[in-house]
Structure formats: structure tokens, C-alpha cells
C-alpha positions as CSV (number, residue, x, y, z in Angstrom):
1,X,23.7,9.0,4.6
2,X,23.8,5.0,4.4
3,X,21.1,2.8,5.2
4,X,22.4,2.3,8.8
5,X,22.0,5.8,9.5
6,X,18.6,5.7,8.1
7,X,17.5,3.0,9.9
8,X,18.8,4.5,12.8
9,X,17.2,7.7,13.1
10,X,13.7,6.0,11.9
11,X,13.9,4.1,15.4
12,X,14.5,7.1,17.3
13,X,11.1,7.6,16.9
14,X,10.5,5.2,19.4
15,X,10.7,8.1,21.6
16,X,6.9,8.5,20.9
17,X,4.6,6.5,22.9
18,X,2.3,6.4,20.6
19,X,4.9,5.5,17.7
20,X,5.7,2.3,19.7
21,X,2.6,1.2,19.8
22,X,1.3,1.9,16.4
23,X,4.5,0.7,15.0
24,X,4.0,-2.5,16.6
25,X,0.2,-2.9,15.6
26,X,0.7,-2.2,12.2
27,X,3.9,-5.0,12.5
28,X,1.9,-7.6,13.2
29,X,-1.1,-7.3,11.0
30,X,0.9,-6.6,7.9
31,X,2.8,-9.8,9.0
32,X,-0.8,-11.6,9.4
33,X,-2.0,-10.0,6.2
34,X,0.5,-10.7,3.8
35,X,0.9,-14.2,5.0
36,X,-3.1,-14.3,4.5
37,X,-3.0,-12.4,1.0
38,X,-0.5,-15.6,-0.4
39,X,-3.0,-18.1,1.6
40,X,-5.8,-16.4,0.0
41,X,-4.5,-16.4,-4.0
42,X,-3.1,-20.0,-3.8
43,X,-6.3,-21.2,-2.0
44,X,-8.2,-19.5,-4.9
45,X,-6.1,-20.3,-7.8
46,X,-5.8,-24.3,-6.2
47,X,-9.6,-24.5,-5.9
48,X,-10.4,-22.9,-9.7
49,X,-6.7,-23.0,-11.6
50,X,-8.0,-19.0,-13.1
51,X,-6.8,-15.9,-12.9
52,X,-9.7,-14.3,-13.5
53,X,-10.2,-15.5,-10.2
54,X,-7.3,-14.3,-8.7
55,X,-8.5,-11.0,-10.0
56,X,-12.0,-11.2,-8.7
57,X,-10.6,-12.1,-5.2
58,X,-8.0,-9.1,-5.8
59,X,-11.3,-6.7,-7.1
60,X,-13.5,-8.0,-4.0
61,X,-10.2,-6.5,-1.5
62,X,-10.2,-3.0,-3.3
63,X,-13.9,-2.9,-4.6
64,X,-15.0,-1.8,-0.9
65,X,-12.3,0.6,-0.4
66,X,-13.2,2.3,-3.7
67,X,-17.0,2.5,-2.6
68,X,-15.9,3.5,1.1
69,X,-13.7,5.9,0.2
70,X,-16.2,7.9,-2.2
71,X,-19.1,7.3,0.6
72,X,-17.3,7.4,4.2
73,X,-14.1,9.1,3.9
74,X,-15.3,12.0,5.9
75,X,-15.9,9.7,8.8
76,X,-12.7,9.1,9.1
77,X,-12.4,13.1,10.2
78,X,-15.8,13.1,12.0
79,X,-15.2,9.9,14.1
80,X,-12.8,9.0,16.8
81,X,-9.9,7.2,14.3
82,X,-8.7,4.9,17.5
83,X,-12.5,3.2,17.7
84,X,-12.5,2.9,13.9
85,X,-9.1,1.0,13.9
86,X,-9.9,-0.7,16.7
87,X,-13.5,-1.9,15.4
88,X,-12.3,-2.5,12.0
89,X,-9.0,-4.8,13.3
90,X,-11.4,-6.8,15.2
91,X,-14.0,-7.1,11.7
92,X,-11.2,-8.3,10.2
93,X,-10.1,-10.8,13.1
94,X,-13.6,-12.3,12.9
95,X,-13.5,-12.8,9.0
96,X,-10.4,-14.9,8.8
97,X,-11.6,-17.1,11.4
98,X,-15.1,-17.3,9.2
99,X,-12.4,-18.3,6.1
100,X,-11.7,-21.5,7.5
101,X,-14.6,-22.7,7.4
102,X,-15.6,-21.1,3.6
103,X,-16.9,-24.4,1.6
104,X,-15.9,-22.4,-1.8
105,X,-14.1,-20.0,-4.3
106,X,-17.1,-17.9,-4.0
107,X,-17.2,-17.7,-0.1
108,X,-13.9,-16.8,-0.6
109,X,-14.1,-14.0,-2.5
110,X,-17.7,-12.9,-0.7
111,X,-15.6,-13.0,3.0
112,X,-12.6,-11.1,1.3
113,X,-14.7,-8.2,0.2
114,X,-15.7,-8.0,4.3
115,X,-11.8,-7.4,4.7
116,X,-11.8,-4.9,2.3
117,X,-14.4,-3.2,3.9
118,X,-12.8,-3.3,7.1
119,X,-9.6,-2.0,5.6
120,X,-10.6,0.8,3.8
121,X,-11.5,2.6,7.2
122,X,-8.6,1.3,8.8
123,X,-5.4,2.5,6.5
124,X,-6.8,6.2,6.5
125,X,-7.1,6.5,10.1
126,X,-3.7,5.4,10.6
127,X,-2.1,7.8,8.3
128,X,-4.5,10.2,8.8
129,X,-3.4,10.1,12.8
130,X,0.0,9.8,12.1
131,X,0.8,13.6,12.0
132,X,-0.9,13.8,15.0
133,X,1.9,11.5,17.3
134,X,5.3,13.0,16.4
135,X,7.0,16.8,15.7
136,X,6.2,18.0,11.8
137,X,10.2,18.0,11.6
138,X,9.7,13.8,12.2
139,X,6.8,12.7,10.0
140,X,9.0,12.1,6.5
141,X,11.3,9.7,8.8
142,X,7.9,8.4,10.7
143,X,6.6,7.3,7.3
144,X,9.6,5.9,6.3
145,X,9.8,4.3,9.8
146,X,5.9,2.8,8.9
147,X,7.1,1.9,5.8
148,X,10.1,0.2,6.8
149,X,7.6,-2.1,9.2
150,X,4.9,-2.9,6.0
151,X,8.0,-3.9,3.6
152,X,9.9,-6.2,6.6
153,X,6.3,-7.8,7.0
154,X,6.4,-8.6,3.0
155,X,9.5,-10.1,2.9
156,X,8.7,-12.5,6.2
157,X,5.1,-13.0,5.3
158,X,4.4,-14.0,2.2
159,X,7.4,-16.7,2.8
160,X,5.6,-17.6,5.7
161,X,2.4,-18.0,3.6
162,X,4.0,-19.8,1.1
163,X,5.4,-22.6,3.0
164,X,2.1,-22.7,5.4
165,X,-0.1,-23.4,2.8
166,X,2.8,-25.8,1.0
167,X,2.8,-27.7,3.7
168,X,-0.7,-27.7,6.0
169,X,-2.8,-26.0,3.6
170,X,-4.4,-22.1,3.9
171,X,-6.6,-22.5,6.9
172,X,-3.5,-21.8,10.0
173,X,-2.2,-18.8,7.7
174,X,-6.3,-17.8,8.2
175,X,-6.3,-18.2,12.0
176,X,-2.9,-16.6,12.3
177,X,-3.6,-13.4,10.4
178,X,-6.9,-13.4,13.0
179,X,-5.1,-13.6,16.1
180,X,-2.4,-10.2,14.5
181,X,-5.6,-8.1,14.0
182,X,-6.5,-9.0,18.1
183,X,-3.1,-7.9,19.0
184,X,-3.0,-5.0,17.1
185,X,-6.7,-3.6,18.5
186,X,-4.9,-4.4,21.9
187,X,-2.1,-1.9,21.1
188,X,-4.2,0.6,19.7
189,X,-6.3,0.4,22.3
190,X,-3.3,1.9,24.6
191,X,-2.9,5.5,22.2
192,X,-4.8,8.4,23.8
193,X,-7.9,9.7,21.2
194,X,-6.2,12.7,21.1
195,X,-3.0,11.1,20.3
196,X,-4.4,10.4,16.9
197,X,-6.8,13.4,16.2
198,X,-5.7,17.1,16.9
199,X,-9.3,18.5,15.8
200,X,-12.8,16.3,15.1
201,X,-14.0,17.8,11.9
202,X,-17.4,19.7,12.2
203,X,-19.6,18.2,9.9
204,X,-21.5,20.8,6.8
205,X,-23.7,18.3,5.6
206,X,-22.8,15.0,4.1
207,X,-22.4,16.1,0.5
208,X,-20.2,19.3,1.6
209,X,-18.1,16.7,3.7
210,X,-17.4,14.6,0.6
211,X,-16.8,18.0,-1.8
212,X,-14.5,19.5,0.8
213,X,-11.8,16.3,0.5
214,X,-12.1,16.5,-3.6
215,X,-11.6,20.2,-3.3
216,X,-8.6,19.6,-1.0
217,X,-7.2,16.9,-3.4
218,X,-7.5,19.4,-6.7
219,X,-6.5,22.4,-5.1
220,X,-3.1,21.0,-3.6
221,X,-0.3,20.2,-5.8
222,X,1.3,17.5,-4.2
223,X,-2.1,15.9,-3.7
224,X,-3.0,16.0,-7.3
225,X,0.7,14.5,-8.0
226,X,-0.3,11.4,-6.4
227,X,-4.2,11.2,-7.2
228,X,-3.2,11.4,-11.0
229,X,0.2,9.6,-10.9
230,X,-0.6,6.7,-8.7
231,X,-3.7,6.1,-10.4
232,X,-2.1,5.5,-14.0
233,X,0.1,3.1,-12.1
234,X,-2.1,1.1,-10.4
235,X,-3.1,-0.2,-14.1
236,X,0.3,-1.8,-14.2
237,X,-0.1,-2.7,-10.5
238,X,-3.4,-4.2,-11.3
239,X,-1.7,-6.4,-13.9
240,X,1.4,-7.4,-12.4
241,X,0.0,-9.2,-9.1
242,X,-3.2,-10.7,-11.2
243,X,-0.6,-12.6,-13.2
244,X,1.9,-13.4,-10.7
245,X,0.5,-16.6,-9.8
246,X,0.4,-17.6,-13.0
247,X,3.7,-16.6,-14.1
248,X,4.8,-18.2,-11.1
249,X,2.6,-21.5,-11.4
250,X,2.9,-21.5,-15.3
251,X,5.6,-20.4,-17.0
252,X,8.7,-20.7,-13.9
253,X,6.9,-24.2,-12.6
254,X,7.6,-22.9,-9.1
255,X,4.6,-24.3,-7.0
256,X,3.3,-22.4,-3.7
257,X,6.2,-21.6,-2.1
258,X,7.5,-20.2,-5.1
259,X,4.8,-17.6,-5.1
260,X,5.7,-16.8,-1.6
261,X,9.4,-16.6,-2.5
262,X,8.6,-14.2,-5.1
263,X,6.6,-12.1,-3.3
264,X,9.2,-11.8,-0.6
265,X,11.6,-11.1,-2.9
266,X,9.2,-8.0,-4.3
267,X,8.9,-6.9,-0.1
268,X,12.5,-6.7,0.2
269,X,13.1,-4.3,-2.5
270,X,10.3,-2.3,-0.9
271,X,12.2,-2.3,2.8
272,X,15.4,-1.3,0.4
273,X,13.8,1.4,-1.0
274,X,11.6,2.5,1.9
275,X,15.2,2.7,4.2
276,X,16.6,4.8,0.7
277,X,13.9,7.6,0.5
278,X,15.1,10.0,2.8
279,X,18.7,9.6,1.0
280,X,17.5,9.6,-2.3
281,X,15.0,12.5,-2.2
282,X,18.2,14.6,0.1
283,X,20.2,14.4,-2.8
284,X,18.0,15.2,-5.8
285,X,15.1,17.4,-7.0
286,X,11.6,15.7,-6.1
287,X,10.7,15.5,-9.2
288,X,13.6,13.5,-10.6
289,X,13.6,11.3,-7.3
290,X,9.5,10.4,-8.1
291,X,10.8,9.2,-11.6
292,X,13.2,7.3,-10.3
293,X,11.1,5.1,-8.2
294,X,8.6,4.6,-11.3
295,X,11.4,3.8,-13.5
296,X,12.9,1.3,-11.3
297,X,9.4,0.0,-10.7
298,X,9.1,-0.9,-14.9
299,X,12.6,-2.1,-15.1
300,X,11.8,-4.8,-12.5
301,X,8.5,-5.6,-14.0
302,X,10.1,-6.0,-17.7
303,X,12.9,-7.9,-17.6
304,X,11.3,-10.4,-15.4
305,X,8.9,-10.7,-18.0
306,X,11.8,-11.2,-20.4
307,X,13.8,-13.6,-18.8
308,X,13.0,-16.8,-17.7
309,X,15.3,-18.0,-14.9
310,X,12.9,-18.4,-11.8
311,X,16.3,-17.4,-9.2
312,X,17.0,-14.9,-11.7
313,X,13.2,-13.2,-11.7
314,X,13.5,-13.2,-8.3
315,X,16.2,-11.2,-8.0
316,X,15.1,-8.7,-10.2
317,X,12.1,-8.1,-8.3
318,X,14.6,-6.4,-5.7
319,X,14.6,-3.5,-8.4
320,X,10.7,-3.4,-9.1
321,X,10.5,-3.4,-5.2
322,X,13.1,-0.9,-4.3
323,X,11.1,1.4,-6.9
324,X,8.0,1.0,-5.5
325,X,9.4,1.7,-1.6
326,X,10.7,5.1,-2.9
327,X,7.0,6.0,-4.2
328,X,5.3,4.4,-1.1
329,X,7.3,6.6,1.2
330,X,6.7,10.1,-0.9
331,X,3.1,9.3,-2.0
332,X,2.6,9.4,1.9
333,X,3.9,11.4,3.0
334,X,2.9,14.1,0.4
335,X,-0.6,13.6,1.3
336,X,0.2,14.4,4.9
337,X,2.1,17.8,4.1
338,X,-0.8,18.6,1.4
339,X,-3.7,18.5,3.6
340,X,-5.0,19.7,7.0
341,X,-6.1,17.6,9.8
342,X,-9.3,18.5,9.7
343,X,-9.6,17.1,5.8
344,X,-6.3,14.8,6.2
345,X,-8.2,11.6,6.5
346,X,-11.2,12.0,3.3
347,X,-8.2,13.4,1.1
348,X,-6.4,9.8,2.0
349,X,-9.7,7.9,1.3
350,X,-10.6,9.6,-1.4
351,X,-7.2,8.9,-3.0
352,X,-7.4,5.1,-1.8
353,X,-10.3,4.8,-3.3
354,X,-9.9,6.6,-6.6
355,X,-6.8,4.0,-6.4
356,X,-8.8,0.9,-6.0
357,X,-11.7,1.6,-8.6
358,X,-8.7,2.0,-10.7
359,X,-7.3,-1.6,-9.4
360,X,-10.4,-3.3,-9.5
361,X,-11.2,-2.8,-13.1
362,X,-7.8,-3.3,-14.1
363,X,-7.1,-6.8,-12.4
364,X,-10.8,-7.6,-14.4
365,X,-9.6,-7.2,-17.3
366,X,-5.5,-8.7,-16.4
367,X,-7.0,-12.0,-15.7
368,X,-8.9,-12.2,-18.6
369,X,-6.2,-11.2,-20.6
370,X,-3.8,-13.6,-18.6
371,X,-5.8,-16.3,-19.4
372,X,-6.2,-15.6,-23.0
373,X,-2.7,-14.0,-24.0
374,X,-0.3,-15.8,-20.7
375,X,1.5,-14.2,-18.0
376,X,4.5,-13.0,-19.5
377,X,2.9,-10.4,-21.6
378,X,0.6,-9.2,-19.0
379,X,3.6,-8.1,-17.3
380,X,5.5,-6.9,-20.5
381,X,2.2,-4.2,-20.4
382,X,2.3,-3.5,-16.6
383,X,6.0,-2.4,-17.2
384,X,4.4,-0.3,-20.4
385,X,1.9,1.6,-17.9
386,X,4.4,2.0,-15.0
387,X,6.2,3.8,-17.9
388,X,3.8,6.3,-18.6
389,X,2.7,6.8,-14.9
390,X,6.5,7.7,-14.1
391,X,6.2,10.3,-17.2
392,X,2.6,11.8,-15.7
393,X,4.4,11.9,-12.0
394,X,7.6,13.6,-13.4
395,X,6.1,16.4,-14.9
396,X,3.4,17.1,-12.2
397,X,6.3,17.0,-9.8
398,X,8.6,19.3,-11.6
399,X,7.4,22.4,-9.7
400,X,7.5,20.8,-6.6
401,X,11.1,22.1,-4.6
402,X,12.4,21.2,-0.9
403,X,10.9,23.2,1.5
404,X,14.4,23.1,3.9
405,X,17.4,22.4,2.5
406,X,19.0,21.8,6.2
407,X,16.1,18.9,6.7
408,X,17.5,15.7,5.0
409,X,13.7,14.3,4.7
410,X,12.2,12.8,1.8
411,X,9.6,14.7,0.9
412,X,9.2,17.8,2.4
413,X,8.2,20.4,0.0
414,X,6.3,23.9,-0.7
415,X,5.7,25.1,-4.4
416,X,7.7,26.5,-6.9
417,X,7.1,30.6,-7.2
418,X,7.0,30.0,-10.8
419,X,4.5,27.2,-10.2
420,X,1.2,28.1,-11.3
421,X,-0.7,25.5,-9.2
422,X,0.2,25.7,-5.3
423,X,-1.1,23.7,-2.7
């Protein structure tokens, strides 16, 4: 099965009403969001020429959805998800406008960490609901299909970004990314409640809410895959985009619109491999499909470390992206198969979160060391922890098999009879 094919089927999913319009939402914020992400780093790095406070401004995006993940995850089960992603969409409308007017590098980073909060509600809901819109024989190619939109939007945006703030500055890449989140609460706004949300959790008391998603996480063995997996990773994650503007500013000479080419470059590995999951994962055992992606993800991140051509890095980044499409695609939809509705959406905060505490502390101490040590061996270490994460997700993914052999989905899977850890 070729990309074409892949691509195909994904769209049939337009069939769902409610695919359309979430499809479509999540489009154009992720377009307005990763034009605002390259607005945000080069207005940072411009105003203070750090990457410590690159990383602060990365930390003060993933602090909150550590914190809310850990604290509010269960709301995500106990309230309506279609008013949370409508109310945090518009949040975030009303903090990009509030950027434009943000007198310093410490506004900045203060009005970011509102965004953060915002997201850390919104992204669970949406992949929480998910299962909820289309047939359980769908939802592998429905994530891929999300996916597919996310990785598109981080080719055209951080382009888009790049030559915005090249050219007029970061304030219209601001305003822009404000007027995707009012488009998107529009389209949410048309998706029935119910379209979202097969059950409304009952609640047992806060602190049983909050133990019931851990227990969820620990007892299922796809959902432990990820937690553990993707957490080592994130320290290589953490690393890699704390130093890119420097490595991009620094050591290629490259400017702005450098850093958006590069960042592109990294999106349209991820549409590659996000359109390659289903293929990939048909044709191989899970476990040796997971390692793949983490392997691909290192090899990117270390030889453009290595070599110093800027056209050169940049195409290289098509491998580091492709890997990380393939684990964006199974890490979802994993979660989705390993947990109920009821606990779907605190098992994907809790993750998220668990995820950002990782990221936050990480890009602390990546800017630091970029600043002390240089970009290029910042990223030689990224590729080091990628390395290790791939070797962690391998091995907890080994008693993982497909669940249907006639299914060509990505990750559809039920454990091992030897296993002893089932979900």
C-alpha cells in the first residue's frame, strides 16, 4: 500500500460529519500555531540573543500542561469536551491578540504559559473524543488522518512564520494564529456533545478520579509503552528544539527564515511518516515498527549535528521527521485502544503531562547547556537519548501483536498470551 492509497482511504473519513469538521478545526489552528511557535522563538531569541530563553518560553508552553494534566485531567471525562475546546480555542484567540501588545521577553513568556494552559485541556478532549466520531475499524486511519493535518500545518507554517516575522516582524503571525483559534471554536461548535462523549464519567471523589487514570495508565500495556517510552524521549526532544535556533542562527548563519525553513523541513518528514504508519506497522511486528520510528528520529538528529551544510541539514531533517510521524501516529492511537471512554481523556492528560514535566526540565537545562557547550553537541546528546528511548520502547513493545491480521491499520493490537502484563 503506497502513500496514494494511504492518503486516500484517510479522506474517506470525510464520510463523518463530525471528522470534517474537527479535521478542519484542528487545520487551521495547527496552521496558526506553528506559524505563532516560530514568531514566538525568533521574537524571544531577537529581543534577548539566549537560549535559555528559548527554553524558558518552551517550559512556560508545557509547564501548564504538566500541572493540568496531574490536577484536571479527569475534567476532561467529567465535563462536556466540545465546551472545553471551544472555551479553551477562544482563551487562546484572546492571548495572541494580548501578544502584540507584550512590551518584553518576560510578557512573552508570562502570556505563553496562558496558551499552555489553554492547551493542555484542549489536545485531550480532542483525542479523547475522537473514538467517539468514527467505527473502531476507522480510528488507526482517523489518527493518521489527524496526523496527516498537524504535520501539513508544520511544513506550511513555520515557513509562513519564518518569512512573516523576516519581513513585518512577529506581531501579524500573533493576530493570525488568533483569528485560526476563532475559526476553529466556530467549527467545533457545529459537532453534537454526544458526538464527542459516549458516556460523562461519574465522579468518585477528586483524588479517586486522578488514581483511576494512573491506574488505567500502569495497568495497560500499550499505555505504559508510551508513558515510559515517550517520556525518555522527550529528553532528546527537549534538547533538539531548545537549540535549533541556535544552531540555526549560530553555527548554519541562516537568519529567521532559516529557522522556519528548518522547521518545515522537520513537518514534512512528520506528514511522510504520518501517511507511512498504516504501511509500515501492516508489514512488521509492532515492536520492530516502534523502533524504527525512534531510530529514524536519532539518525536525523545526529548527522545534522555532524554535518554542516545548512541545504544539507535540512534535508536530513526529512528522516528525524518521518521518525517522529511514525511514533506520533502509534503513541495515539495506542492510548485510544488502551483505555475506556470513561478514563480515555485523564489517561491522555496524564500522559501529556508526565510528558511535559519531562520537557520542561529538560529544555532548562538544554539552554543552559547550549549556551555554555553550542548547539551542535546539544543535538549530538538529543540523538544519544532518542537512542535509548527507542531501546526502552522496543522492548516494552515486544509482547505487543496485531490484533487482526485482515485490518491493515497501524496499531491495532491485543497482548501477547505469553505476555505477562496485559492491558
Amino acid at each position: 500500500m503506497g502513500l496514494r492509497s494511504t492518503a486516500s482511504d484517510q479522506f474517506a473519513l470525510f464520510r463523518y460529519a463530525g471528522v470534517r469538521r474537527l479535521f478542519w478545526a484542528t487545520l487551521i489552528s495547527s496552521a496558526g500555531t506553528w506559524l505563532a511557535f516560530v514568531a514566538l522563538a525568533l521574537d524571544v531569541y531577537n529581543r534577548t540573543h539566549s537560549s535559555v530563553w528559548v527554553g524558558a518560553l518552551l517550559v512556560t508552553e508545557t509547564l501548564p500542561i504538566a500541572l493540568l494534566g496531574f490536577l484536571l485531567g479527569p475534567l476532561v471525562d467529567r465535563l462536556p469536551r466540545r465546551s472545553l475546546m471551544i472555551g479553551a480555542d477562544l482563551s487562546r484567540a484572546g492571548v495572541f491578540v494580548a501578544l502584540v501588545f507584550a512590551p518584553s521577553a518576560w510578557a512573552i513568556v508570562a502570556l505563553a504559559m496562558l496558551a499552555g494552559i489553554a492547551a493542555g485541556l484542549f489536545t485531550p478532549a480532542v483525542y479523547a473524543g475522537l473514538p467517539n466520531l468514527v467505527a473502531e475499524h476507522d480510528l488507526a486511519g482517523a489518527n493518521g488522518l489527524f496526523q496527516t493535518a498537524t504535520s501539513a500545518t508544520m511544513v506550511v507554517g513555520p515557513l509562513c512564520g519564518g518569512a512573516i516575522v523576516a519581513v513585518l516582524g512577529p506581531h501579524p503571525a500573533y493576530l493570525l494564529n488568533a483569528v485560526s483559534f476563532v475559526v476553529s471554536a466556530l467549527l467545533v461548535v457545529g459537532i453534537r456533545p454526544t458526538g464527542l462523549q459516549s458516556v460523562t464519567a461519574i465522579s468518585r471523589g477528586y483524588l479517586h478520579d486522578l488514581l483511576d487514570g494512573a491506574g488505567a495508565v500502569f495497568r495497560s500495556r500499550p499505555l505504559l509503552t508510551v508513558f515510559v517510552a515517550w517520556n525518555v524521549a522527550m529528553v532528546g526532544i527537549a534538547a533538539m528544539n531548545t537549540a535549533e535556533v541556535e544552531l540555526v542562527r549560530h553555527d548554519f548563519g541562516a537568519g529567521d527564515l532559516g529557522y522556519g525553513i528548518f522547521m518545515a523541513a522537520t513537518g514534512l518528514g512528520v506528514l511522510i511518516g504520518a501517511l507511512s504508519a498504516r504501511t509500515v506497522f501492516a508489514r512488521r511486528s509492532f515492536a520492530t515498527g516502534y523502533a524504527l520510528g525512534f531510530a529514524l528520529l536519532a539518525l536525523g538528529m545526529g548527522l545534522v549535528a555532524l554535518l554542516p551544510p545548512f541545504a544539507l541539514a535540512a534535508a536530513i531533517l526529512l528522516i528525524a521527521g518521518a521518525g517522529n510521524g511514525l511514533l506520533l501516529t502509534a503513541n495515539a492511537t495506542l492510548i485510544q485502544q488502551g483505555a475506556s471512554d470513561d478514563v480515555r481523556g485523564r489517561t491522555f492528560a496524564m500522559i501529556m503531562s508526565a510528558n511535559a514535566l519531562v520537557l520542561t526540565f529538560a529544555s532548562l537545562g538544554a539552554g543552559a547547556l547550549t549556551d555554555r557547550a553550542g548547539a551542535r553537541p546539544v543535538w549530538l546528546l538529543a540523538a544519544l537519548a532518542t537512542v535509548v528511548a527507542g531501546l526502552v520502547g522496543w522492548l516494552l513493545a515486544r509482547p505487543l501483536s496485531p490484533a487482526r491480521k485482515s485490518v491493515t491499520i497501524a496499531v491495532s493490537w491485543e497482548p501477547d498470551p505469553e505476555s505477562p502484563i496485559g492491558p
